[in-house]
N, C-alpha and C positions, 0 to 999 in steps of 0.2 A: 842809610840809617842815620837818625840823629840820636844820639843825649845831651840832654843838659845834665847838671849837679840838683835841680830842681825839679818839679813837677811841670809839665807843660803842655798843652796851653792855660796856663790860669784865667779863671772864670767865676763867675758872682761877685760877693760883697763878703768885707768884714776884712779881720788882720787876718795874715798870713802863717799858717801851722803847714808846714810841710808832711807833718806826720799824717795826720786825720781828720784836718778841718781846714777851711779856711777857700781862697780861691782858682788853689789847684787840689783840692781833693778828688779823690777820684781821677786825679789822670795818672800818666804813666810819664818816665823820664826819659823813658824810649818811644822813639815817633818815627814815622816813615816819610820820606820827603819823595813822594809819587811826580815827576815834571815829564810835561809836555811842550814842543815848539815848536816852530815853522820858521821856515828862513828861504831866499831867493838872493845868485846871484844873478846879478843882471850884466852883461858882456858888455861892457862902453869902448872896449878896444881888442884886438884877438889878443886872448893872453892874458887879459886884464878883467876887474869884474868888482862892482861897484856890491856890500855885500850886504842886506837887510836881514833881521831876524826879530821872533818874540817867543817868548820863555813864560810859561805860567808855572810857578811850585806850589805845593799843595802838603800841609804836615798835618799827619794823623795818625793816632797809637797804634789804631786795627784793634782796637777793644782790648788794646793791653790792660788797660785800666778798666774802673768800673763805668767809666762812661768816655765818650769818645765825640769829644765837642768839634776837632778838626780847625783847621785856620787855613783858608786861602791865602798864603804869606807876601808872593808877590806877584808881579807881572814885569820882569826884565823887556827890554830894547835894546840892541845891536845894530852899530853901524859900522863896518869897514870896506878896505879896498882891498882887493888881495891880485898877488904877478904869480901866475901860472905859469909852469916849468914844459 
């Protein structure tokens, strides 16, 4: 779960009314951050393992608010090594 102290994702034109106007009207301060990834280690030595990955987040109220714009926010990359016990 996220909040911000604001409405979010703000959307459209004009100044900013947090109460009932403006570019986050209609959303909500509460939003859900839904992520998906995939990741491979690959073994470069027994024990050892070179490590890739990718991470997509995705924030959306779930129609908390009166409308529900959504924001694909990122797409993360991961790289490490990891020694295996």
């Amino acid at each position: 779960m996220l909040w911000t102290n604001h409405k979010y994702p703000a959307y459209g034109q004009g100044e900013v009314n947090l109460v009932n106007s403006g570019p986050g009207s209609g959303a909500s301060v509460w939003n859900f951050t839904p992520q998906g990834g995939i990741g491979v280690h690959y073994f470069v030595k027994p024990k050892q393992s070179l490590d890739l990955g990718a991470n997509g987040i995705h924030i959306s109220s779930a129609s908390l608010g009166d409308r529900n714009p959504g924001v694909n926010a990122s797409v993360q990359f991961s790289l490490g090594y990891s020694w295996w016990k």
